[in-house]
C-alpha positions as CSV (number, residue, x, y, z in Angstrom):
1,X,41.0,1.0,23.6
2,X,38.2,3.4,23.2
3,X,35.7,5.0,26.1
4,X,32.7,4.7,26.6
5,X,30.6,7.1,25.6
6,X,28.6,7.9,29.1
7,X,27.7,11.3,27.5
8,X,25.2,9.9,26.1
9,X,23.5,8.4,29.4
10,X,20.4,10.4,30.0
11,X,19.0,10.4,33.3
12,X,16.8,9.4,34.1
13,X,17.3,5.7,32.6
14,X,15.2,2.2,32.8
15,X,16.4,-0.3,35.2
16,X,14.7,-3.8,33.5
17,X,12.8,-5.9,35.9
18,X,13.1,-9.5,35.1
19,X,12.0,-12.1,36.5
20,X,12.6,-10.6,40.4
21,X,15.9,-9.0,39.2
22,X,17.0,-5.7,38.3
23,X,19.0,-5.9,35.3
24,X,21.0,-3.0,32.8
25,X,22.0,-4.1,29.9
26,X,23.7,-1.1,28.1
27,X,27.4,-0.5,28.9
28,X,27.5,2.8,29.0
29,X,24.8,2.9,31.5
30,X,26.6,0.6,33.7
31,X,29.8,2.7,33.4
32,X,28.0,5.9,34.4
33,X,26.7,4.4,37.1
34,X,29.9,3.2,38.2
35,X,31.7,6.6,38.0
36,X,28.6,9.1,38.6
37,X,26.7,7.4,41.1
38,X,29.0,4.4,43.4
39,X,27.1,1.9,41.6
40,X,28.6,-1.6,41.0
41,X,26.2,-4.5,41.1
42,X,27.4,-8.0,39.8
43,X,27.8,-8.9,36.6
44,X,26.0,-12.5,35.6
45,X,27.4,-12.7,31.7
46,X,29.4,-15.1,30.1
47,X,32.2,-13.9,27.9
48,X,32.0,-14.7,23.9
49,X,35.3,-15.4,23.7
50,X,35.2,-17.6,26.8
51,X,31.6,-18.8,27.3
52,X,32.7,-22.4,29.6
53,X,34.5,-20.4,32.3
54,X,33.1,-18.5,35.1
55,X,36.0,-16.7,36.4
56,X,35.5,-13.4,34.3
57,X,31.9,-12.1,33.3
58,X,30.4,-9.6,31.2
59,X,27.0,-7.4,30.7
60,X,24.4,-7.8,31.8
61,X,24.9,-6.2,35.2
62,X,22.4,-7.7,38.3
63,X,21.9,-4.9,40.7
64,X,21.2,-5.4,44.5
65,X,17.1,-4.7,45.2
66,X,18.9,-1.9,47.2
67,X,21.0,-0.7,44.7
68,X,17.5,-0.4,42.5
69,X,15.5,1.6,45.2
70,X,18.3,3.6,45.9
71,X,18.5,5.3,42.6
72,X,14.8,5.1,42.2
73,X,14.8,7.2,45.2
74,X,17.2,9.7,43.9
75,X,15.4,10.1,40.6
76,X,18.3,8.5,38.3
77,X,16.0,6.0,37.7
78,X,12.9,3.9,37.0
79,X,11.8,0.6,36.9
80,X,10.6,-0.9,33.6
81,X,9.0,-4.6,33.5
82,X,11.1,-6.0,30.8
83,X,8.8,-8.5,29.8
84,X,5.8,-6.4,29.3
85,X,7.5,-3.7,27.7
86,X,9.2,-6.5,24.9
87,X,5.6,-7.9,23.9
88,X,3.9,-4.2,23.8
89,X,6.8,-3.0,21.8
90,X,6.6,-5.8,19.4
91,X,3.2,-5.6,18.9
92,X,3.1,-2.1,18.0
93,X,6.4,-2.7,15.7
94,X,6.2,-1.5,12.1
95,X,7.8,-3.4,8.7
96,X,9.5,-0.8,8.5
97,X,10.8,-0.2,11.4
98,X,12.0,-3.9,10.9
99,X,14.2,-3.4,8.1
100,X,15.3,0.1,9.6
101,X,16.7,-2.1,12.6
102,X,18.2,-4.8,10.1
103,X,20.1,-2.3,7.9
104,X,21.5,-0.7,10.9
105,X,23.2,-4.4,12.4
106,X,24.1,-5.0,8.9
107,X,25.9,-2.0,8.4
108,X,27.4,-2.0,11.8
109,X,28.7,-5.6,10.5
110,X,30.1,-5.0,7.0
111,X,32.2,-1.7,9.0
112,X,33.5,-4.3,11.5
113,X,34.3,-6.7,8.8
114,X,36.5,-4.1,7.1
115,X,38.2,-3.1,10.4
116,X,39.1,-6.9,10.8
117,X,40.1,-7.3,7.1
118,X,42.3,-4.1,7.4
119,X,44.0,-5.4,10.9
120,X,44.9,-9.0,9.2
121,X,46.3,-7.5,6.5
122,X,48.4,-4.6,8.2
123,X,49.7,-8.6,10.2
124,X,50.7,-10.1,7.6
125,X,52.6,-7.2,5.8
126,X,54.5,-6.7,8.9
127,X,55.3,-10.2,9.5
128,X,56.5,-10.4,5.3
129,X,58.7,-7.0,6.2
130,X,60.4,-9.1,9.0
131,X,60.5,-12.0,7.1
132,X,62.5,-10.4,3.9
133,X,64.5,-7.9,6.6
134,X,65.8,-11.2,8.5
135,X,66.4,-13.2,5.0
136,X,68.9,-10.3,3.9
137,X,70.9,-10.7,6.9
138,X,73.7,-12.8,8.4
139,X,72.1,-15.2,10.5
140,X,74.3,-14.8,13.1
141,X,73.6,-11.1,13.2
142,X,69.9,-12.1,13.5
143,X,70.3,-14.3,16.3
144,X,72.0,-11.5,17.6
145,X,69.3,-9.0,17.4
146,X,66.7,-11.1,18.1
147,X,68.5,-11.8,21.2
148,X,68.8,-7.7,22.2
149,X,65.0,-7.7,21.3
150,X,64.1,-10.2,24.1
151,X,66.5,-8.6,26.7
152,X,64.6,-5.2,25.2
153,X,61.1,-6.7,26.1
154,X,59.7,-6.4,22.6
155,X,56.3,-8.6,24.1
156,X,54.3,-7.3,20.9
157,X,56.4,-10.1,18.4
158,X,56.5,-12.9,21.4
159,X,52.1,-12.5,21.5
160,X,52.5,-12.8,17.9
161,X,54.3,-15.9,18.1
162,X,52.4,-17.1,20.3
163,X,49.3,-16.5,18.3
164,X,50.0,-18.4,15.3
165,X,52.2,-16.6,13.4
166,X,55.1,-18.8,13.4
167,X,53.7,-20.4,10.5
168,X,54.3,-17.3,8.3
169,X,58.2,-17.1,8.9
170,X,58.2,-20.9,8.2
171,X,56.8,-20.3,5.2
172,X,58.3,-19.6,2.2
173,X,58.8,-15.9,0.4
174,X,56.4,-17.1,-2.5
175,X,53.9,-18.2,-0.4
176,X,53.0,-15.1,1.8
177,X,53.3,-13.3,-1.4
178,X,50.5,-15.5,-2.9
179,X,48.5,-15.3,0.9
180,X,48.4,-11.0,0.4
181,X,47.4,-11.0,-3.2
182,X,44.2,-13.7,-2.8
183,X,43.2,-11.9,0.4
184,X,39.2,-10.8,-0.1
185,X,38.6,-6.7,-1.2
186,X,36.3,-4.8,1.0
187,X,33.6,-5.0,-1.5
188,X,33.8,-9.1,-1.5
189,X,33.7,-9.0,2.5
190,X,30.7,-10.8,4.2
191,X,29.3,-8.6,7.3
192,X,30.1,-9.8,10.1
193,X,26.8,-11.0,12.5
194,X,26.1,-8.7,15.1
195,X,24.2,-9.8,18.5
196,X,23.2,-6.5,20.1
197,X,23.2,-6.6,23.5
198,X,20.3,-4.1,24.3
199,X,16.8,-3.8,22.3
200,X,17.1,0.2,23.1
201,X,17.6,0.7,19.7
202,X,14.7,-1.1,18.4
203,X,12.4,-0.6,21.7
204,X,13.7,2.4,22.9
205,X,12.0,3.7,26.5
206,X,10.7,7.2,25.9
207,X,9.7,7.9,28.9
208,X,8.7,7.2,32.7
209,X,6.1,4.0,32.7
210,X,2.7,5.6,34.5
211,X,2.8,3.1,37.0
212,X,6.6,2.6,37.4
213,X,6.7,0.1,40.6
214,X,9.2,0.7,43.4
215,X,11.8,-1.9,44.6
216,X,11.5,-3.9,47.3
217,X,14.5,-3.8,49.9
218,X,15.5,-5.4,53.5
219,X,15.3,-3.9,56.5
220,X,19.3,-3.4,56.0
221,X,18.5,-0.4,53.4
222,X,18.9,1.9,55.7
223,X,22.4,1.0,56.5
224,X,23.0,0.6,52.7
225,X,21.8,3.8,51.7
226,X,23.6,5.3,54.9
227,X,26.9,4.1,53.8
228,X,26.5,4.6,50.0
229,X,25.7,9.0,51.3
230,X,29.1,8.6,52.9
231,X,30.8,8.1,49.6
232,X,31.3,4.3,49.8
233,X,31.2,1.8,47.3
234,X,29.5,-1.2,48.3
235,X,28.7,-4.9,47.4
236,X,27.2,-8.1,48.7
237,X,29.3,-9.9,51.2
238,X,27.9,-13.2,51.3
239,X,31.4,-14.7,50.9
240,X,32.7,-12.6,54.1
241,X,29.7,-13.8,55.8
242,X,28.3,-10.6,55.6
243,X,25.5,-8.6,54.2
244,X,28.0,-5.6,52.4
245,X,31.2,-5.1,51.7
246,X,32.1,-1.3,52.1
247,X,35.2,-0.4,50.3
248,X,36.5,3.5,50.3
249,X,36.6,3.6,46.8
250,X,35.9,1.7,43.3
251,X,36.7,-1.9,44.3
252,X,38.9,-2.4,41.1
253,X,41.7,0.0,43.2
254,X,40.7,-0.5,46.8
255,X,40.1,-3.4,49.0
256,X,37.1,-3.5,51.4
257,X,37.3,-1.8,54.6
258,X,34.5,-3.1,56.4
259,X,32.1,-6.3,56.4
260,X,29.1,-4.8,57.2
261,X,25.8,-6.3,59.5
262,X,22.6,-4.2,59.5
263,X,20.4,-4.7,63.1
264,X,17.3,-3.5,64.4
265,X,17.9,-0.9,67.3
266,X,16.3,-2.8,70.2
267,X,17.6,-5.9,68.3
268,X,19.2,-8.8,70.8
269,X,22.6,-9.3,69.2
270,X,24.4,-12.8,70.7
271,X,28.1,-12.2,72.1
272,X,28.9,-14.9,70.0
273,X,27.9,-13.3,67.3
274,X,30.0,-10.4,68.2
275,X,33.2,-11.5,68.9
276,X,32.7,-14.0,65.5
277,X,32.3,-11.2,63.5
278,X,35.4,-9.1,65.2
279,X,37.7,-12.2,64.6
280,X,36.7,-12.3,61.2
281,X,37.2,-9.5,60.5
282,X,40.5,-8.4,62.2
283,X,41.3,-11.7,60.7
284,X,40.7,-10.5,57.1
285,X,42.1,-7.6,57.7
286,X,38.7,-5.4,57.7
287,X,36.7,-4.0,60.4
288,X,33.3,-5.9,62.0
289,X,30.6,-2.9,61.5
290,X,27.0,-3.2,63.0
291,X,24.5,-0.3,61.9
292,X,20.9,0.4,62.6
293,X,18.2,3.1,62.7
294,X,17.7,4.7,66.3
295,X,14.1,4.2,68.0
296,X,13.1,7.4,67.2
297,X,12.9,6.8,64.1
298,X,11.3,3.5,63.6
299,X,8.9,4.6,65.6
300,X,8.0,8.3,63.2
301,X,9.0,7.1,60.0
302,X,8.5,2.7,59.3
303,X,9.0,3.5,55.3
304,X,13.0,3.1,55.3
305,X,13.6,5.6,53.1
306,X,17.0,8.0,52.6
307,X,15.2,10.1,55.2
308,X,16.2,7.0,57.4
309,X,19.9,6.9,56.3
310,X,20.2,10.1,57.6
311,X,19.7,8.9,61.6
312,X,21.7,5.7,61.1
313,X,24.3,4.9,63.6
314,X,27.4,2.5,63.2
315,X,29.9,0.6,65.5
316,X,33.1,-1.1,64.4
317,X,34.5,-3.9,66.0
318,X,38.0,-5.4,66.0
319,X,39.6,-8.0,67.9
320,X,42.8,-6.7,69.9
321,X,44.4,-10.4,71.0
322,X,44.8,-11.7,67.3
């Protein structure tokens, strides 16, 4: 499988404001964010291939309103009202540029059609090869090697099987023959439809908005952004019971370390509350951690900025008698 092409990230890049969220809806974006910046968010997209389950999702990517303001802070990125910048854009949209934008999804479907053509057709010669290779031998020397090549672990021809091709080895020698000589040229191929999943190409964002606006976080920023400077990946832990999970790395190779609670310094905390969260957690195999801001610096500096991360304090918790 190809790579993404994060090269071509530019920093810094629009985060899309709709509706109260923060959205991105350009792969390589999210990607860069993911390996540049600790960046994960949620993605809220159903699959194509697979639009009636909920199990596996795809772009576009929901980030955390802390997630937002933190790279807004760092300068990776800005804010961009999604809706306003779709009806200015529109407006000021050329025929032109119209049919400049249609020519490019119709050319980026007649090259996909090809690809597609070229793949079925490289199938169904390799499964007429097999087909005339297994009709020139014994069959009990094909049973044979059709045994060695399950022992082997050949799973290329079992996902063929199981995909439908069982149909061409029941078919006759005639018959694929007459299948690979009607099959469609690459000048008879209709272009596939293409749904493009970002407008940047159309609507492209040149530049920083005048009055780009700044996002909106909890008082449990600081702690977020405190964690994220330490080099850890975080994500919301509302099914821990939580308010972040902080893993030690990408959370596709690590398992969370922590379920973390943000509190005010001269905050009351109930024991209950406590010794909950250290059972949990030691329960879960994860550590119970409580951060805040000290005094000081509530009382000098009420913004919660990254100046704030920086005089964060933390405190794990486990439970010993589990």
């Amino acid at each position: 499988m190809a790579g993404f092409d994060t090269s071509s990230v530019s920093e810094p890049f629009p985060i899309f404001l709709v509706a109260g969220r923060y959205m991105l809806y350009d792969i390589n974006v999210i990607t860069h964010l993911r390996r540049q910046h600790h960046i994960c968010g949620v993605l809220i997209g159903s699959l194509p291939q697979l639009p009636q389950q909920n199990v596996f999702l795809g772009i576009p990517l929901q980030l955390m309103p802390e997630e937002a303001r933190l790279l807004v802070d760092k300068g990776v990125s800005f804010i961009v009202d999604d809706i306003a910048h779709h009806k200015r854009g529109i407006k000021n949209l050329s025929d032109e540029q119209r049919l400049d934008f249609l020519s490019i999804l119709e050319k980026q479907g007649k090259e996909l059609a090809i690809n597609s053509a070229k793949l079925a057709e490289k199938k169904k010669t390799d499964a007429l090869n097999r087909f005339k290779a297994k009709g020139n031998r014994p069959q009990s020397q094909v049973a044979k090697e059709d045994g060695e090549s399950d022992v082997a672990g050949h799973q290329e021809e079992a996902r063929e099987h199981d995909n439908g091709h069982d149909e061409l080895f029941n078919s006759s020698q005639q018959e694929l023959s007459a299948r690979m000589d009607t099959s469609s040229s690459n000048g008879d191929l209709e272009a596939f439809k293409i749904t493009p999943t970002t407008s940047s190409a159309l609507l492209p964002v040149r530049s920083r908005p005048s009055q780009s606006s700044v996002p909106k976080v909890p008082p449990s920023y600081p702690l977020f952004a405190h964690l994220h400077d330490k080099g850890y990946y975080l994500s919301p832990g509302l099914r821990f019971g939580c308010q972040y999970l902080v893993y030690p790395g990408d959370p596709l190779r690590f398992h969370s370390h922590f379920l973390a609670v943000s509190a005010d310094w001269d905050e009351e905390i109930d024991l209950i509350d406590i010794i909950a969260g250290g059972r949990l957690g030691t329960g879960v195999k994860k550590g119970f951690l409580i951060g805040g801001v000290e005094d000081q610096v509530h009382q000098e500096n009420d913004k919660r900025t990254l100046d704030a991360a920086a005089s964060v304090r933390t405190f794990c918790i486990e439970w010993g008698g589990m």
